[in-house]
C-alpha positions in Angstrom: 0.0 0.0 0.0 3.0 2.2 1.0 4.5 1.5 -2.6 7.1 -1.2 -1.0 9.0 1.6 0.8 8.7 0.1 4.6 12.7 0.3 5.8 13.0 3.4 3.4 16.6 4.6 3.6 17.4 2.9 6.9 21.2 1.7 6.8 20.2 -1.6 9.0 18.1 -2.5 6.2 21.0 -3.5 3.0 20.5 -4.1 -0.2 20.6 -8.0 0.0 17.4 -7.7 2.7 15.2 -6.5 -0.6 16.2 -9.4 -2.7 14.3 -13.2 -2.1 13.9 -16.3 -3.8 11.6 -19.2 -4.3 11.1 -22.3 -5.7 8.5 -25.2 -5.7 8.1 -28.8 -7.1 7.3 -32.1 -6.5 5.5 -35.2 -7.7 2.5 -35.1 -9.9 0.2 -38.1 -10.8 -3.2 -37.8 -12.8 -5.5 -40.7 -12.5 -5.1 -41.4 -16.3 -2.4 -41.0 -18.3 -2.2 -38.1 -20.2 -2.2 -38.3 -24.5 0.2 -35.0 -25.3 2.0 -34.5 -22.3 4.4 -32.1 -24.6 8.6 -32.9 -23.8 7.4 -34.4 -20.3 6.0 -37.8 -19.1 2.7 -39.4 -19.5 2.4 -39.6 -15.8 4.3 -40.1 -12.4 6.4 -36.4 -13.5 8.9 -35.3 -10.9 9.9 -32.0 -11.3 11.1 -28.4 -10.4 7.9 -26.5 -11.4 9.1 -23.2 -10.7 12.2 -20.4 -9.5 11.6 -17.4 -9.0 13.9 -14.6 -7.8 12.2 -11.5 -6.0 13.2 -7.7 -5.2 10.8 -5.1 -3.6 12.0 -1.8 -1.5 12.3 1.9 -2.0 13.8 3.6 -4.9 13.4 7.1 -4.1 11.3 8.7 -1.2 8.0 7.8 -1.8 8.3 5.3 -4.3 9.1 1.9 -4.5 8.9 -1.5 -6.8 8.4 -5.1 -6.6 9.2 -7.2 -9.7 9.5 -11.1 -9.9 11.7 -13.4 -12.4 10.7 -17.2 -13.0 12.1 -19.8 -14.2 9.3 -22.4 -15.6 10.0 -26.3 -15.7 6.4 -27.2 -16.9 6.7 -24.5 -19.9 9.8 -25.5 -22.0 12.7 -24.1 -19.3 11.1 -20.6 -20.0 12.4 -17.4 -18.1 10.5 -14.4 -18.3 9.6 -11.4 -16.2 6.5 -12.7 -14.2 4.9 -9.7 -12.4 6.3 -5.8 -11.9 5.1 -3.2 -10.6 6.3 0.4 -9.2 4.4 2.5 -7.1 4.7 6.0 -5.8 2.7 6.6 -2.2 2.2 9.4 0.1 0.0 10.2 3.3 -2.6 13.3 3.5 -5.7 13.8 5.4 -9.6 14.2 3.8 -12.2 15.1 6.1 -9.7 14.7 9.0 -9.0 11.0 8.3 -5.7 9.8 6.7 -5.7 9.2 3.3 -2.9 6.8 1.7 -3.0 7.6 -2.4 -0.5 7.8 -5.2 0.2 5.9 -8.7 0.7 2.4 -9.9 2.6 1.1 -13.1 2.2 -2.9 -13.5 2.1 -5.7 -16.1 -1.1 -7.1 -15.7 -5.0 -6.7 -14.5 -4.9 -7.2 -10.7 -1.2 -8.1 -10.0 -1.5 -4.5 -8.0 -4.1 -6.2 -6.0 -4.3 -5.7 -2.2 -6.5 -9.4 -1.7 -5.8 -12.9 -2.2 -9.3 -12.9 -3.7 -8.1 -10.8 -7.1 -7.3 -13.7 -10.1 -3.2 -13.0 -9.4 -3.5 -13.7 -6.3 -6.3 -16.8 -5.5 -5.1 -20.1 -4.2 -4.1 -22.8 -5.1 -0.9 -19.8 -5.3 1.2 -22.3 -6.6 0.5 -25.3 -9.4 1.6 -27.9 -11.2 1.4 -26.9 -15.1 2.1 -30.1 -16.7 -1.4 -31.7 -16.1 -4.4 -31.0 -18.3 -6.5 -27.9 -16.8 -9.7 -26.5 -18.2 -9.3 -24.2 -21.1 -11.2 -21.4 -20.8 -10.6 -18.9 -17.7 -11.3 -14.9 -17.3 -9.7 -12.5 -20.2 -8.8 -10.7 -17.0 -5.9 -13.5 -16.7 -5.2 -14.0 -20.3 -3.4 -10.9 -22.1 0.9 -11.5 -21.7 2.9 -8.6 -22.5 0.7 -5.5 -21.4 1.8 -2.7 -19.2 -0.6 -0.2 -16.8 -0.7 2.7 -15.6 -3.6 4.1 -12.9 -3.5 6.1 -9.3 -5.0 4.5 -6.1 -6.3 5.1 -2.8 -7.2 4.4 0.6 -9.1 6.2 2.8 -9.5 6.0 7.0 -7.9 2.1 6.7 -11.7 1.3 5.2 -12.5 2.7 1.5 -9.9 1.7 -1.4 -10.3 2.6 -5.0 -8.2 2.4 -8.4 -8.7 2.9 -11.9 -6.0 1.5 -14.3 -4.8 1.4 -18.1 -3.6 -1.0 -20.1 -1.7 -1.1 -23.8 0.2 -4.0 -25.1 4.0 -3.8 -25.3 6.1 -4.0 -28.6 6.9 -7.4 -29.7 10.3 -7.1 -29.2 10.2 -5.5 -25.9 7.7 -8.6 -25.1 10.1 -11.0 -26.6 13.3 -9.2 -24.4 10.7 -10.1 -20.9 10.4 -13.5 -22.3 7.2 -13.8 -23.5 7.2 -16.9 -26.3 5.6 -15.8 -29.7 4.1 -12.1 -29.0 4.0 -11.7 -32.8 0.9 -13.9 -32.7 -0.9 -13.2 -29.2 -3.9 -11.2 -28.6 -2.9 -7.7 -28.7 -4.8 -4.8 -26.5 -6.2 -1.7 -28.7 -6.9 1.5 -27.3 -8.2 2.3 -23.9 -8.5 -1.1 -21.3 -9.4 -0.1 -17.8 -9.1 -1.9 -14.6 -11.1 -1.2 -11.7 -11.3 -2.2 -8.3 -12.9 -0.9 -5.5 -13.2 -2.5 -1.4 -14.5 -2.3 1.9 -12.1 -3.3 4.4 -12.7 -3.3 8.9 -10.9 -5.0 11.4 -13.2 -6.2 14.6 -11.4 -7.7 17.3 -9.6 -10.6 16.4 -11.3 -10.7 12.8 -11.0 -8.8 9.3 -13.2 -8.7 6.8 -13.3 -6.9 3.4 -15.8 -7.0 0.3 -14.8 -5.6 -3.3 -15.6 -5.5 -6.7 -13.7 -5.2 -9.9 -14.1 -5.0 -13.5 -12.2 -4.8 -16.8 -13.2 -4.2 -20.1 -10.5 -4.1 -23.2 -10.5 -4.6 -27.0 -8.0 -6.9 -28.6 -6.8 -7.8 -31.7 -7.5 -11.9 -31.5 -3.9 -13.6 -32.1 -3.1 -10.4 -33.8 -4.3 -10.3 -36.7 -5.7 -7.0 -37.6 -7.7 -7.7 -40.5 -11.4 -8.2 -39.3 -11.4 -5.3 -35.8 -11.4 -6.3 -33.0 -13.2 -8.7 -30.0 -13.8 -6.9 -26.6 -14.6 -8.5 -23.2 -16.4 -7.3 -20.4 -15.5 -8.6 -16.8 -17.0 -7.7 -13.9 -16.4 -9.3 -10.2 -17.2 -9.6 -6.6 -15.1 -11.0 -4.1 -14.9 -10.9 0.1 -12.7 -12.0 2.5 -12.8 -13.3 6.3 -10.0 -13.8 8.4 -9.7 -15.0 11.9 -6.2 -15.0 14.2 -6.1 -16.1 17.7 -3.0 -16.6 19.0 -0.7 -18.7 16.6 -4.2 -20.3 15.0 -5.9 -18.3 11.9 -8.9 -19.0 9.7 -9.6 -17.6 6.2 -12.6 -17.6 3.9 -12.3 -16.7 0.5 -15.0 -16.1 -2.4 -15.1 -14.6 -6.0 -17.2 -14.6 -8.6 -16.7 -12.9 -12.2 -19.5 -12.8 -15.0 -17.7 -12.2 -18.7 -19.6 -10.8 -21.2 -17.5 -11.7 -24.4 -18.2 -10.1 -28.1 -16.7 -11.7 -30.8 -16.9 -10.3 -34.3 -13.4 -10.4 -35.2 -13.3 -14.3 -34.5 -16.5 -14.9 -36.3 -15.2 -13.0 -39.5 -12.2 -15.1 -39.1 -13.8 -18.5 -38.2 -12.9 -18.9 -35.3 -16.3 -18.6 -32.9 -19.5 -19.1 -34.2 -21.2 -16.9 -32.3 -21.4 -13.0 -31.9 -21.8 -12.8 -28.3 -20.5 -15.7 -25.5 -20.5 -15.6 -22.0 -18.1 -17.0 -19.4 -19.0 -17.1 -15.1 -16.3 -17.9 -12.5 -16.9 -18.8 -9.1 -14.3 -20.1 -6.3 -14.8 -20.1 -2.8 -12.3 -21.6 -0.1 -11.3 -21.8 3.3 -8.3 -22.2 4.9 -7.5 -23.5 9.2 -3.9 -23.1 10.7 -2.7 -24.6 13.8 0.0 -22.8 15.3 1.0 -21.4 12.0 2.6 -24.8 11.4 -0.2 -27.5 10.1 -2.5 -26.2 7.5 -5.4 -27.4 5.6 -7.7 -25.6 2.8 -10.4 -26.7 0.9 -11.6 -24.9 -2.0 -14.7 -25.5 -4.6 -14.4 -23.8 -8.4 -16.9 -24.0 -11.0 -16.8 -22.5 -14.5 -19.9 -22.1 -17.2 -20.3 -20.6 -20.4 -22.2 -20.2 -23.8 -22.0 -23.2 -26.2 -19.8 -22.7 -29.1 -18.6 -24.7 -31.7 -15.9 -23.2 -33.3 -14.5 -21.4 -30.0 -14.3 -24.6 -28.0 -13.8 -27.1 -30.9 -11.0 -28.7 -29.4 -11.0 -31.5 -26.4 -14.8 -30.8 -25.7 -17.9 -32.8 -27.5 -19.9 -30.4 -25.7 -18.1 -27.2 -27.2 -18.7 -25.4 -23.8 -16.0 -24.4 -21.1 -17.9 -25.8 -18.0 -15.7 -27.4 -15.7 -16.0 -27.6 -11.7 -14.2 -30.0 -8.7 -12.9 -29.5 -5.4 -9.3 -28.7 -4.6 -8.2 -30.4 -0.8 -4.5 -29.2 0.4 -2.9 -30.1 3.5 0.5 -28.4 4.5 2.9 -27.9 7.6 5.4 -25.3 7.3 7.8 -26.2 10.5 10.3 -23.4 9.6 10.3 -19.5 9.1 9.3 -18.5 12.8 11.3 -17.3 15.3 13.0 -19.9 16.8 13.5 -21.8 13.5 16.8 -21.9 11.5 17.9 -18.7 10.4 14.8 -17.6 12.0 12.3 -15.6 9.9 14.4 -15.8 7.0 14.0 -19.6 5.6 10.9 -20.9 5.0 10.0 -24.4 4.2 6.4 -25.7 2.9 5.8 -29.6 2.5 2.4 -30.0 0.8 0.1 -32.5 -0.5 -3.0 -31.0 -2.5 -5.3 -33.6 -4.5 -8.0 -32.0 -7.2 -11.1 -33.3 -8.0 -13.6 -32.9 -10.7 -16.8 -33.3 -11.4 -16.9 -31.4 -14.7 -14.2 -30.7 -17.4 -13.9 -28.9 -20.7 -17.9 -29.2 -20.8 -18.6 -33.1 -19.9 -18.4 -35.3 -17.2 -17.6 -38.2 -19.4 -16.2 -38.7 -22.9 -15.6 -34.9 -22.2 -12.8 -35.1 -25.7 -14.8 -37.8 -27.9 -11.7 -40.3 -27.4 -13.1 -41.8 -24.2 -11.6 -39.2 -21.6 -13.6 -38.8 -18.6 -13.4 -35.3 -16.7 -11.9 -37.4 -13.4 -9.3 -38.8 -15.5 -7.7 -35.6 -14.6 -8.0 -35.8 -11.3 -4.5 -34.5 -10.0 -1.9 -35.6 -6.6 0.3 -32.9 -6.0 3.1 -33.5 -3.5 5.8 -31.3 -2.9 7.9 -28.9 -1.3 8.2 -25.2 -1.5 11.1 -22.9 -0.2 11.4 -19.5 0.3 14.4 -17.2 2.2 
């Protein structure tokens, strides 16, 4: 909120405190083998899914940044910049209340986000990218390669608002962040605004907040400029609960995103059949920590949308995007309190998450025409995840 200036100038505080690292991975097994698995296994994969290095802390009075580098395993060794952002904050009072505002430039809808309920931010945090997953989600979470620009703030520690614009980035400045084949992705046209606005209060023990966002943007489809453009409309609601007593927390978590999608460019270019589709999005999980050492969360998700042929032609006799299951993680995390080696500074996550579902890419059963049911995808996730 403070544009990731906490420690400021403070000579305790070096250079090597505002760097950190992580990295996660493990053993993944779907209940069926997979048919294109790409350069990796059919099953049974054992892998580093992901490295990231970190940096956040104060550039100049006032302003800060935050940017993340990853390596991917799952996505052919890529390394790319993963999420940036620089902020500029200051402090002022309105109608003798303090007021925290000031300016934001990211690379993506939501990455500036203040709640784990925003799509950049929403468990499962971490995945496994090598098993089959459900192909249609948000445009809010779709466009690579974009860059924003938008002013934010929060008033008495209750009222937050922010307005943000995006733009696509050159291809080659998209290719230097590492983003594979910008030449052909969707690119943004003209004005795309982000919104988000909240309700936050602390009551005792508890905090609650409830929100709503929305973002609407044009786009060239894969970039080809020759029949205009498509545009989507997403709109959201979201809240959050949180409980702490002692070393013991709860967490509820729920959003829900309607996507009104209009397609003429695609259907001039054959690839939807119809004018107008729409998309819904709703995910709700909680989350109970002893001692903030054993943790389990259990989250439900569920996806529908308009039939369409020629939009979801591929792996779906049904050509719709419906898909829903139930996500069950349990975690314990014995280091990165104080006490623990190196104290706060090493952290150390062991984790076993197991995904069910009940509908995918449209079907329940046969879901692809070649005899794939939507459990078949059902997905054992056991790992470990490090962070210092």
């Amino acid at each position: 909120m403070h544009g990731y200036t906490l420690g400021g100038n403070n000579p305790k505080v070096s250079i090597w405190d505002k760097f950190s690292t992580m990295f996660f991975g493990g053993y993944s097994h779907v209940s069926k083998d997979m048919t294109d698995p790409g350069r990796h296994k059919k099953n049974d994969n054992l892998m580093l899914d992901e490295a990231s290095l970190y940096y956040g802390g104060q550039i100049a009075p006032h302003v800060g940044t935050f940017w993340q580098a990853s390596y991917s395993g799952a996505d052919d060794n890529a390394t790319l910049w993963d999420m940036v952002e620089a902020r500029g904050a200051w402090d002022t009072q309105l109608a003798k209340k303090d007021l925290t505002y000031g300016f934001t430039i990211n690379n993506g809808p939501s990455m500036s986000d203040l709640w784990q309920t925003a799509m950049m931010w929403q468990f499962p945090y971490f995945s496994n990218d090598v098993a089959p997953a459900p192909m249609a989600m948000p445009y809010l979470m779709t466009p690579d390669g974009t860059i924003g620009l938008g002013a934010f703030g929060m008033w008495n520690d209750t009222v937050y608002a922010e307005l943000d614009d995006y733009a696509s980035l050159q291809n080659g400045i998209q290719r230097g962040l590492g983003i594979q084949g910008p030449a052909n992705n969707d690119h943004l046209m003209g004005f795309n605004p982000y919104w988000r606005v909240a309700l936050q209060h602390d009551f005792g023990p508890n905090y609650a907040s409830i929100g709503m966002l929305g973002f609407y943007e044009h786009h060239y489809p894969g970039n080809d400029r020759t029949s205009g453009t498509d545009s989507t409309s997403d709109t959201g609601i979201d809240a959050t609960f949180q409980r702490a007593v002692g070393d013991n927390s709860y967490s509820l978590y729920a959003s829900y995103i309607h996507e009104k999608q209009n397609l003429n460019a695609s259907v001039l270019l054959g690839n939807s059949t119809n004018a107008t589709d729409k998309l819904n999005t709703f995910e709700i999980n909680g989350s109970y920590y002893y001692q903030n050492t054993y943790g389990i969360t259990a989250e439900y998700f569920n996806t529908t949308g308009s039939q369409d042929a020629k939009l979801y032609m591929m792996d779906s006799t049904a050509h719709k995007p419906d898909n829903a299951g139930w996500t069950l993680q349990a975690d314990y995390t014995p280091w990165g309190k104080n006490g623990s080696p190196l104290g706060t500074n090493f952290n150390v996550r062991l984790f076993a998450r197991y995904t069910y579902y009940l509908k995918f890419n449209g079907g329940t059963t046969n879901y692809n025409g070649a005899g794939r049911n939507a459990s078949d995808n059902n997905l054992l996730y056991t790992g470990m995840e490090v962070a210092f």
